[in-house]
Residue frames as a rotation matrix with the C-alpha (Angstrom) as fourth column:
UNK 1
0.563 0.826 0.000 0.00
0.826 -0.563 0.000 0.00
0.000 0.000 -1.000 0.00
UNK 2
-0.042 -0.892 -0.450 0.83
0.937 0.122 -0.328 3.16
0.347 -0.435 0.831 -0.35
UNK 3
0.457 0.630 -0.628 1.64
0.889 -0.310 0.335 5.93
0.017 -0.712 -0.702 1.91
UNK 4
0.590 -0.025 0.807 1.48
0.236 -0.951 -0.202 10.03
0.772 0.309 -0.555 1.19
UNK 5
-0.319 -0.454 -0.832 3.87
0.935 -0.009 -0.353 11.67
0.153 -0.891 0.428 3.83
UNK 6
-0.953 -0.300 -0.032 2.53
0.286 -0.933 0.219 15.29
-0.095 0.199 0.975 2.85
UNK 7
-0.499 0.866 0.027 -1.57
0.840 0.491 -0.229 15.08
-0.211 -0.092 -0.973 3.72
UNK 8
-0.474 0.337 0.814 -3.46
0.413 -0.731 0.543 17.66
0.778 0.594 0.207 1.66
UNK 9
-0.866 0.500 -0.002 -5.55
0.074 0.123 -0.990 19.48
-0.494 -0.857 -0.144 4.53
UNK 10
-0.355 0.926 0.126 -9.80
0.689 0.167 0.705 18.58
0.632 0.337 -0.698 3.69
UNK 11
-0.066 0.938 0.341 -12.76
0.009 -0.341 0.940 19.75
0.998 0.065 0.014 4.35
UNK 12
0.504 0.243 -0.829 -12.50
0.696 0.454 0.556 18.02
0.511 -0.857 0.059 7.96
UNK 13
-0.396 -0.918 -0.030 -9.19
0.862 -0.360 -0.358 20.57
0.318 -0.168 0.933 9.14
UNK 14
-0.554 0.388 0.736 -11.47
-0.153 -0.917 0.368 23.66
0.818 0.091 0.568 8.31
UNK 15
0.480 0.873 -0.084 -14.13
-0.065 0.130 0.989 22.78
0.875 -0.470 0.119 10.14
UNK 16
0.355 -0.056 -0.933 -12.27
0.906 0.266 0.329 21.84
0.229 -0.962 0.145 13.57
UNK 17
-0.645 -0.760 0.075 -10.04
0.750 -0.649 -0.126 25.32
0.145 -0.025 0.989 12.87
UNK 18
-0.727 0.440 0.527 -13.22
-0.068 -0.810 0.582 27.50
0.683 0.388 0.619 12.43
UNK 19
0.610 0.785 -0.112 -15.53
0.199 -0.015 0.980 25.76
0.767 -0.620 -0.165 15.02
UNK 20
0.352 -0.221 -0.909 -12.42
0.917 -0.111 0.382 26.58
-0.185 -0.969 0.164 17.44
UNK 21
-0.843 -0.080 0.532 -12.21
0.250 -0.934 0.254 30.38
0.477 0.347 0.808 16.04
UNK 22
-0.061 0.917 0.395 -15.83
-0.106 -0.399 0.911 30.78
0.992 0.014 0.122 16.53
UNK 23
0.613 0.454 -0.647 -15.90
0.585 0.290 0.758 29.20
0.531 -0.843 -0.088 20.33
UNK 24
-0.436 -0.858 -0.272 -12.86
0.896 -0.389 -0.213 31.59
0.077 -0.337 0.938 21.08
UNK 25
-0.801 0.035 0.598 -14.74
0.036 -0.994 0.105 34.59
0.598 0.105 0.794 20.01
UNK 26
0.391 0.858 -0.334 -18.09
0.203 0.273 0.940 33.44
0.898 -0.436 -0.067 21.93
UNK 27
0.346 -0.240 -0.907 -15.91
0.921 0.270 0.280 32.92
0.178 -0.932 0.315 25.15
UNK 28
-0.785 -0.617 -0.054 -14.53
0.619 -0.781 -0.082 36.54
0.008 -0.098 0.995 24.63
UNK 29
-0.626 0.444 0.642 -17.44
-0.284 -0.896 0.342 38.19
0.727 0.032 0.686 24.34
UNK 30
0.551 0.619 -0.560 -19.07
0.510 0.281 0.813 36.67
0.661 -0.734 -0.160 27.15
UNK 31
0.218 -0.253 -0.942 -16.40
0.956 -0.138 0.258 37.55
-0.195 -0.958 0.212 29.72
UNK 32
-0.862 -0.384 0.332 -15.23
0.310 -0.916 -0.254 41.04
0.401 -0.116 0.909 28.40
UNK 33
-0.004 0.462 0.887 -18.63
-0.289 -0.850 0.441 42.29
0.957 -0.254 0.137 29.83
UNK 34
0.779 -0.160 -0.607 -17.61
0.620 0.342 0.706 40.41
0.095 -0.926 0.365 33.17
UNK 35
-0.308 -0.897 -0.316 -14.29
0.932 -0.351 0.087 42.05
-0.189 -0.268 0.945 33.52
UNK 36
-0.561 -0.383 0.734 -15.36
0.403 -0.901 -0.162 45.78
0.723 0.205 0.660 32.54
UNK 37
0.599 0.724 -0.341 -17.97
0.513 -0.021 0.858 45.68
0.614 -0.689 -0.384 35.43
UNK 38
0.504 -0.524 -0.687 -15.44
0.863 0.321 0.389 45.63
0.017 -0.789 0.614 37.34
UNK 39
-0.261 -0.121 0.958 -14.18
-0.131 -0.978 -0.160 49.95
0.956 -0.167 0.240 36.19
UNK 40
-0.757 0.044 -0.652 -14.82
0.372 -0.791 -0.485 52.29
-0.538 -0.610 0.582 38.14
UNK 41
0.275 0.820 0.502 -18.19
0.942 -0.125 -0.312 53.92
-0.193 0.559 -0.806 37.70
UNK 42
-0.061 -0.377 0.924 -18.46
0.659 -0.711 -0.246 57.20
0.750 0.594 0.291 35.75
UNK 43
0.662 0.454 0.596 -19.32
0.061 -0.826 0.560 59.13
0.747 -0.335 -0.575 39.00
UNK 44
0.941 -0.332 -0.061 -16.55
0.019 -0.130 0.991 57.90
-0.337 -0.934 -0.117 40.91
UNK 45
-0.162 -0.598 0.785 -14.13
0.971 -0.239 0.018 59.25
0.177 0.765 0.619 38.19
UNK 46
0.299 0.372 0.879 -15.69
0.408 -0.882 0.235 62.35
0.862 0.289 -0.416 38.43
UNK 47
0.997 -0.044 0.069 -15.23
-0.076 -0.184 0.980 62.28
-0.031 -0.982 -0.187 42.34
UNK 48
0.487 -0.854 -0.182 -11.27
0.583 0.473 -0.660 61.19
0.650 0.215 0.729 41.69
UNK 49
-0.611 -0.615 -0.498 -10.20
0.789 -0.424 -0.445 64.47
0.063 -0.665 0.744 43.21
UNK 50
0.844 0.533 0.056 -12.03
0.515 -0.836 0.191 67.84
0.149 -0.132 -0.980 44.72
UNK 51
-0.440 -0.642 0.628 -10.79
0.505 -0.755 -0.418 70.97
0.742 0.133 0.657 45.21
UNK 52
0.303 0.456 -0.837 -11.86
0.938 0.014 0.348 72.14
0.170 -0.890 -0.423 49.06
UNK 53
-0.235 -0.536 0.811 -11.55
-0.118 -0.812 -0.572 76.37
0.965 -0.230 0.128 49.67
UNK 54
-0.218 0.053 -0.975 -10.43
0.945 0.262 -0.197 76.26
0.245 -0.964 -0.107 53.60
UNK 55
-0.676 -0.374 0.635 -10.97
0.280 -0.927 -0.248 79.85
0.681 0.010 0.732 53.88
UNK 56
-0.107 0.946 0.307 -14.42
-0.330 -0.325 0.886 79.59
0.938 -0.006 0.347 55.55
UNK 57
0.537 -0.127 -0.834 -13.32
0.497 0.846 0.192 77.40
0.681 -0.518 0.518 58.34
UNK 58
0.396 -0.346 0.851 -12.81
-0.577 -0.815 -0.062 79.36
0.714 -0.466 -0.522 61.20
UNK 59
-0.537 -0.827 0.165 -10.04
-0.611 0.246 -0.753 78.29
0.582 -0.505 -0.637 64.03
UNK 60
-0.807 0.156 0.570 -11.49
-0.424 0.519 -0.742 75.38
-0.412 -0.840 -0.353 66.27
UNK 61
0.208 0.968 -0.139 -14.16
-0.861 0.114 -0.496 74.49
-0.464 0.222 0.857 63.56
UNK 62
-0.782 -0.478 0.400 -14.78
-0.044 0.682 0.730 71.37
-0.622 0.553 -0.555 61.46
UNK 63
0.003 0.679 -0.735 -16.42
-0.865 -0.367 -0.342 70.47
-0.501 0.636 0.586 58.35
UNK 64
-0.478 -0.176 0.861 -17.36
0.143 0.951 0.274 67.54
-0.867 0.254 -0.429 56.53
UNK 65
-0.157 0.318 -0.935 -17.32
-0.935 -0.351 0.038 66.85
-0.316 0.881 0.352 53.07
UNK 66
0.620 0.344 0.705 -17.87
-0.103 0.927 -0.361 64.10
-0.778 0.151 0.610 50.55
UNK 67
-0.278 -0.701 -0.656 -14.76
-0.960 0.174 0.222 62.62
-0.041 0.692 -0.721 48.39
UNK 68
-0.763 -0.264 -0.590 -15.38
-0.501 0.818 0.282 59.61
0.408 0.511 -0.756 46.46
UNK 69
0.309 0.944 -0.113 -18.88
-0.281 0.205 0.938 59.20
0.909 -0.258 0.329 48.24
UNK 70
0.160 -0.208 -0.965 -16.88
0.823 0.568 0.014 58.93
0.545 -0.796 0.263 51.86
UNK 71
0.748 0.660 0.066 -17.16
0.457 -0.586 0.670 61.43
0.481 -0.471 -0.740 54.12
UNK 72
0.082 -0.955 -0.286 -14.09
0.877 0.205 -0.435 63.46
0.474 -0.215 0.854 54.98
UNK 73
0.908 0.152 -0.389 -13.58
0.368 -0.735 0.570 65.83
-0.199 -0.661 -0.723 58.37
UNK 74
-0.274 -0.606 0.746 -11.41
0.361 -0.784 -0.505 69.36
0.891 0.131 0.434 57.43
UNK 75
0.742 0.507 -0.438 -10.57
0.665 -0.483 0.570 70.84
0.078 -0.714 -0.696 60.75
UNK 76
0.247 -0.435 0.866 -8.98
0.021 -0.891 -0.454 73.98
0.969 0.130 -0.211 61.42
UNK 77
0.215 -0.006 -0.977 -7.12
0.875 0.445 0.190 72.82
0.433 -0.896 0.101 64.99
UNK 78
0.949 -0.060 0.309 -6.48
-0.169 -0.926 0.338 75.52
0.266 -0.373 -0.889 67.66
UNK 79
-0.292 -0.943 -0.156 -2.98
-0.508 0.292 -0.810 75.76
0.810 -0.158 -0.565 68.99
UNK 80
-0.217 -0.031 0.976 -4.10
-0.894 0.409 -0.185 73.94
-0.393 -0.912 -0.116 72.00
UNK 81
0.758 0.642 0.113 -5.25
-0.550 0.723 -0.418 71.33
-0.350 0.255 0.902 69.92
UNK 82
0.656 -0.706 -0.267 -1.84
0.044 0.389 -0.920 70.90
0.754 0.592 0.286 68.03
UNK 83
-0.528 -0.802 0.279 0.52
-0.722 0.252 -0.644 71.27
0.447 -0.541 -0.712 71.37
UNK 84
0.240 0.129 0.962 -1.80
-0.740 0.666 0.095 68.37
-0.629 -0.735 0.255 73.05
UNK 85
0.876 -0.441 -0.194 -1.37
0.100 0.562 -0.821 66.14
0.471 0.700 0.536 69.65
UNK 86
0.417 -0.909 0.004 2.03
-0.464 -0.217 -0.859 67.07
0.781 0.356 -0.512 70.05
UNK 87
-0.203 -0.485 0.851 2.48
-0.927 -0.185 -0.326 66.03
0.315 -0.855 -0.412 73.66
UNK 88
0.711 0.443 0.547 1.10
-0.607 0.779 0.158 62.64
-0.356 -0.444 0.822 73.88
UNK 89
-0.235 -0.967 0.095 3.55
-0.900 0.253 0.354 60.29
-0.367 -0.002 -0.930 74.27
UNK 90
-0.188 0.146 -0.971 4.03
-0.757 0.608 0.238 57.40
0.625 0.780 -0.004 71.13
UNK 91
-0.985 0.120 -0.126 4.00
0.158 0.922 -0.354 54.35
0.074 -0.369 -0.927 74.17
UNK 92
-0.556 0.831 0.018 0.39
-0.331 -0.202 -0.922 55.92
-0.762 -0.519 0.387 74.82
UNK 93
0.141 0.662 -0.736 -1.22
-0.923 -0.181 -0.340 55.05
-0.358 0.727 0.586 71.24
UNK 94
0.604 0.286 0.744 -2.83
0.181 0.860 -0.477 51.79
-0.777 0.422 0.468 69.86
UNK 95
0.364 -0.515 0.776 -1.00
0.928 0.130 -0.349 53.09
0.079 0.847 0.525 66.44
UNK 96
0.172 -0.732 -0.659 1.88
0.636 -0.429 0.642 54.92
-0.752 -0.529 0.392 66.75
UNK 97
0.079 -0.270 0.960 1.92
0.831 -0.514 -0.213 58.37
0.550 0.814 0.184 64.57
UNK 98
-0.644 -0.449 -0.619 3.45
0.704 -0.664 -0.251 61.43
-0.298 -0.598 0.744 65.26
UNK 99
0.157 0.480 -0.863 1.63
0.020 -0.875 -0.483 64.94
-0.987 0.058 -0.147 64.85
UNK 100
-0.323 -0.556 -0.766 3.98
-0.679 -0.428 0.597 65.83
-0.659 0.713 -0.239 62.12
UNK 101
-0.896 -0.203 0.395 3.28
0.162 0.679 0.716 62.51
-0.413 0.706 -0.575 60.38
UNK 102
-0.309 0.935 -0.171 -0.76
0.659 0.081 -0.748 63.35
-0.686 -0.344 -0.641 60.46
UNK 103
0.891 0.447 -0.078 -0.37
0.288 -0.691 -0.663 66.61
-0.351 0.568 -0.744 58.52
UNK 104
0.518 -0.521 0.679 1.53
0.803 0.022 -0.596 68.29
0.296 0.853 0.429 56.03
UNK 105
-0.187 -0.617 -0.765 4.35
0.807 -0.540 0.239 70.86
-0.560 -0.572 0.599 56.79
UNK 106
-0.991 -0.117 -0.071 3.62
0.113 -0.992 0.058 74.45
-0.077 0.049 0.996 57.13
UNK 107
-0.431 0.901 0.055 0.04
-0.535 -0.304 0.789 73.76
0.727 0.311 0.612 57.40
UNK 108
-0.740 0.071 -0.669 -0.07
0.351 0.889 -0.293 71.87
0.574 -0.452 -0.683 60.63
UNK 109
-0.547 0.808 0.218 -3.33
-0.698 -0.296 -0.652 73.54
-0.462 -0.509 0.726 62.09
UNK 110
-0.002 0.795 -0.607 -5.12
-0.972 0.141 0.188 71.48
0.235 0.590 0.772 58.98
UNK 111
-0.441 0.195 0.876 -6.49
-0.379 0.844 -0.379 68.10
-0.813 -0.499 -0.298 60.07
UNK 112
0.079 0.759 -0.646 -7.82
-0.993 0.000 -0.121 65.99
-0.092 0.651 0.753 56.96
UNK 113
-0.831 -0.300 0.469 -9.33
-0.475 0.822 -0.316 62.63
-0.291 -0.485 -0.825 57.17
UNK 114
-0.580 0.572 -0.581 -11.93
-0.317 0.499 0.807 60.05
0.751 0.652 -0.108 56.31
UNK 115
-0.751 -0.077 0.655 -14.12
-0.649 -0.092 -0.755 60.19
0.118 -0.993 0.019 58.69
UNK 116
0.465 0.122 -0.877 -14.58
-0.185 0.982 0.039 56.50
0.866 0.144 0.479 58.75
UNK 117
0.368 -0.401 0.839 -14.05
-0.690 0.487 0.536 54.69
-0.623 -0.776 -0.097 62.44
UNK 118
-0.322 -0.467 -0.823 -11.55
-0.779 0.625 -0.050 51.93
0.538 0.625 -0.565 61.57
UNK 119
-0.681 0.324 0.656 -13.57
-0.392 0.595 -0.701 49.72
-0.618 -0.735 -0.278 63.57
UNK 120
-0.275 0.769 0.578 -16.70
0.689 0.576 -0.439 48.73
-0.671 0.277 -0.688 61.84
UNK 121
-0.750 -0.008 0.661 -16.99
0.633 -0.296 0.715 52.29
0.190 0.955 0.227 59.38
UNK 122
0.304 0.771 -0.560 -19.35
0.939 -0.342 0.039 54.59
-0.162 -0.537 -0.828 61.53
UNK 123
-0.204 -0.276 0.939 -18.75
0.211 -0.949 -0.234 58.13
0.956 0.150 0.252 61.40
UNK 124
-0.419 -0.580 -0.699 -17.07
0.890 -0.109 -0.443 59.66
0.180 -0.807 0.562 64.43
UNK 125
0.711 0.699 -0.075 -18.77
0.698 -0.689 0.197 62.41
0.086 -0.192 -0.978 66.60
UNK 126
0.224 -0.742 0.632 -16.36
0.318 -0.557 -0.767 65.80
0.922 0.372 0.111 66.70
UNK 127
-0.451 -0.002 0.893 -15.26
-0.797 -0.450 -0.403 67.83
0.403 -0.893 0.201 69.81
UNK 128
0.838 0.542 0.057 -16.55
-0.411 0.560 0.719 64.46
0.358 -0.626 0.693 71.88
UNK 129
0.567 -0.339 -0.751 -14.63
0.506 0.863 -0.008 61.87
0.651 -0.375 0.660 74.15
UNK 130
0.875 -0.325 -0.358 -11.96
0.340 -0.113 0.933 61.66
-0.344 -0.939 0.012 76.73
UNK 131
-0.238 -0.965 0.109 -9.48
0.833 -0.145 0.533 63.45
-0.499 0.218 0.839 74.25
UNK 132
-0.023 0.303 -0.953 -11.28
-0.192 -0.937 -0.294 66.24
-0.981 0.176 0.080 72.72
UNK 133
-0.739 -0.535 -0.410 -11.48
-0.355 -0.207 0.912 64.96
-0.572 0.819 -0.037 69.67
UNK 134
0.139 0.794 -0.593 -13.95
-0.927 0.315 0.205 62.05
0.349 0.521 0.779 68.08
UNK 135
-0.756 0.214 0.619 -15.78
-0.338 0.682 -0.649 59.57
-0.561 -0.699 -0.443 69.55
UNK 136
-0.806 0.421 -0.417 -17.25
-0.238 0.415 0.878 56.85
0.542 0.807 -0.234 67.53
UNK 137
-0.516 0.629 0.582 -21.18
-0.854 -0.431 -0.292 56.63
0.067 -0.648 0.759 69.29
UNK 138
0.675 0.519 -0.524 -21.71
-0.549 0.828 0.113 52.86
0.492 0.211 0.844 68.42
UNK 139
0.471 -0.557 -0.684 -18.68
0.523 0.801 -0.292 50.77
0.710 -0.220 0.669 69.40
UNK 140
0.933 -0.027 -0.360 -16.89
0.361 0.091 0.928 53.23
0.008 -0.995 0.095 71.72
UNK 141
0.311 -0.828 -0.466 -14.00
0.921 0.141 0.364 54.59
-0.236 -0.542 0.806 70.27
UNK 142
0.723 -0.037 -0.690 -11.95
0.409 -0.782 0.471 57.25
-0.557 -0.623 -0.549 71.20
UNK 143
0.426 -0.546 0.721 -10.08
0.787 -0.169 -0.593 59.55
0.446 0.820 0.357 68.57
UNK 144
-0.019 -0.449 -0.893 -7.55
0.856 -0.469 0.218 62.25
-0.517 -0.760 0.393 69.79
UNK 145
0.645 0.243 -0.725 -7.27
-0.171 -0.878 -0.446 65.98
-0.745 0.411 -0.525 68.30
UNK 146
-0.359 -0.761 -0.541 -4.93
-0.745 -0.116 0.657 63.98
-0.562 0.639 -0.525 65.52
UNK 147
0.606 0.765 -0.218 -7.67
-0.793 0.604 -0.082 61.80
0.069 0.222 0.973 64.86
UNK 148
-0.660 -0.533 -0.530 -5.48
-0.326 0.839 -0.437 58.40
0.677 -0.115 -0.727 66.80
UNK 149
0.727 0.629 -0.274 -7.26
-0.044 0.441 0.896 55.95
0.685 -0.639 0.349 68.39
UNK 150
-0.589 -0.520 0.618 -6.63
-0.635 -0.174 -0.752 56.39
0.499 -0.836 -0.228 72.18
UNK 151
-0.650 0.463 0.603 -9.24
-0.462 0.390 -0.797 54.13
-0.604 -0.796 -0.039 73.36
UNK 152
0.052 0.801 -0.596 -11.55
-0.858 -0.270 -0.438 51.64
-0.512 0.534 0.673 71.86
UNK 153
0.473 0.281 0.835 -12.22
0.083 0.929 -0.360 48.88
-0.877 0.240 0.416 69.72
UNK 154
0.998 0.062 0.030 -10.87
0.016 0.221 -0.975 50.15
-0.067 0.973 0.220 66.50
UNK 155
0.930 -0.251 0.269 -7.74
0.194 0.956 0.222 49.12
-0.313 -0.154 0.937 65.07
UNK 156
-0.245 -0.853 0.461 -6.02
0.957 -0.288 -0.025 51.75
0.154 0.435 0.887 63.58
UNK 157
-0.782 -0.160 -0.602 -6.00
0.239 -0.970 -0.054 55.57
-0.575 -0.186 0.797 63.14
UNK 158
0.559 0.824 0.089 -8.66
0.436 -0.201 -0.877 57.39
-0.705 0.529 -0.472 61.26
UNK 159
0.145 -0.366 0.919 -7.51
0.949 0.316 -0.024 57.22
-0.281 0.875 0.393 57.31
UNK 160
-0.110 -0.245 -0.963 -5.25
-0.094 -0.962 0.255 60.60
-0.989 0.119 0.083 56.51
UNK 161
0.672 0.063 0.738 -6.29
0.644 0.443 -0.624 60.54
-0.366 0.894 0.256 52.07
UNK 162
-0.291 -0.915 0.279 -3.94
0.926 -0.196 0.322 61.59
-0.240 0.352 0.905 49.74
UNK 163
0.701 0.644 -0.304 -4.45
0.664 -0.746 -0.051 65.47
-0.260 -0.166 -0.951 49.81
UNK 164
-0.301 -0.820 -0.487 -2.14
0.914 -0.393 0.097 68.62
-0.271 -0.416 0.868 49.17
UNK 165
0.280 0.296 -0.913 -2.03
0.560 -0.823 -0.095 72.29
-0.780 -0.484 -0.397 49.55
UNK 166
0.264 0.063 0.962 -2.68
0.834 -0.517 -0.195 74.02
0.485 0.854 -0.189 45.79
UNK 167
-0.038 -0.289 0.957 -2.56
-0.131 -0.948 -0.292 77.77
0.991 -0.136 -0.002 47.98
UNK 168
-0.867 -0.073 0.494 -2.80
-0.424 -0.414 -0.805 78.87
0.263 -0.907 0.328 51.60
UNK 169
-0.596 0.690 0.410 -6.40
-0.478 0.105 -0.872 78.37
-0.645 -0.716 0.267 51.34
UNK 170
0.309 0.485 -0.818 -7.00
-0.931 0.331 -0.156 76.07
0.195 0.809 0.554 48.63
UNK 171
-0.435 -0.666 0.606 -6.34
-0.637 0.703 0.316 72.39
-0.636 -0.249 -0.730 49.49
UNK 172
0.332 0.336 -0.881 -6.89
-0.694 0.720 0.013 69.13
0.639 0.607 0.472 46.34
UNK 173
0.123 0.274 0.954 -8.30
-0.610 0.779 -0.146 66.08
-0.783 -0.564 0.263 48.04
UNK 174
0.842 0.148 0.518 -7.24
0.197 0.810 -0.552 62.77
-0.501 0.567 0.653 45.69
C-alpha cells in the first residue's frame, strides 16, 4: 500500500479550525462584559479628586465633606489642639503616629481625614470623648485631636487621604 507523507488538509481541518475560532470569540465576548464591570463607575471618576476652599473654616471648627462618596472631616485645629497632639507620648497610642506625620508641613493647624471609624466604618462624633477629639457613638471609640485611636475597639488611626495644599487656602483632596 501506499503511503502520502505530505496530507493535503480537507474539508475536515477547516471545520475543527473555524468551530475553534468561533468558540474563542463566543468565550470573549461573554467575559469582556464580566471584567469591565469591574471599572470604576463614571461618578466615581468624576469624584477622583475635589478641590476644598479652607478659607471659611474658622479656628477650632470642622467640616465635613464628601470625596469619592466617603465622608471626609477638614478641621482647622487651635494651637491647644496641636501642642496636646504634640504632647502625647508614642508608648500611649494603639497606632503609633506622630503629629507631624498626620499633617503636612507648614500647614499643621489642617487636620484631613476620612471620617470612617476603623472599627466597623461609623462616622465619628467631633469635639466628643476623653481626648477632645472624636468619639465613635456605636462601638466606643476614642479619637484624639490627631484623629489616633486612644481608646476603643478600632484598630487603627482614622484614614489621613492623599491630599495637598494648591494655595494657603486652597487644598486638592485625591
Amino acid at each position: 500500500m501506499a503511503h502520502q507523507d505530505d496530507p493535503k488538509p480537507g474539508r475536515r481541518d477547516f471545520l475543527y479550525i473555524a468551530a475553534g475560532a468561533v468558540g474563542a470569540v463566543g468565550v470573549a465576548g461573554v467575559t469582556w462584559p464580566l471584567i469591565n464591570q469591574l471599572n470604576p463607575d463614571a461618578s466615581v471618576l468624576a469624584l477622583a479628586s475635589i478641590e476644598f476652599d479652607l478659607s471659611g473654616i474658622e479656628v477650632g471648627q470642622s467640616v465635613t465633606i464628601k470625596w469619592r462618596g466617603l465622608p471626609v472631616f477638614v478641621r482647622n485645629r487651635t494651637p491647644e489642639e496641636i501642642a496636646e497632639a504634640k504632647a502625647v507620648p508614642m508608648s500611649d497610642l494603639k497606632d503609633p503616629a506622630t503629629d507631624e506625620q498626620r499633617t503636612k508641613p507648614g500647614h499643621e493647624q489642617w487636620l484631613i481625614m476620612i471620617a470612617n471609624c476603623t472599627h466597623l466604618g461609623c462616622i465619628p462624633v467631633g469635639d466628643s470623648g476623653d481626648y477632645n477629639g472624636w468619639a465613635c457613638p456605636c462601638h466606643g471609640s476614642q479619637f484624639d485631636t490627631a484623629g489616633r485611636i486612644r481608646k476603643g475597639p478600632a484598630p487603627t488611626n482614622l484614614v489621613l487621604p492623599p491630599y495637598e495644599f494648591i494655595s494657603d487656602t486652597l487644598v486638592k483632596i485625591g
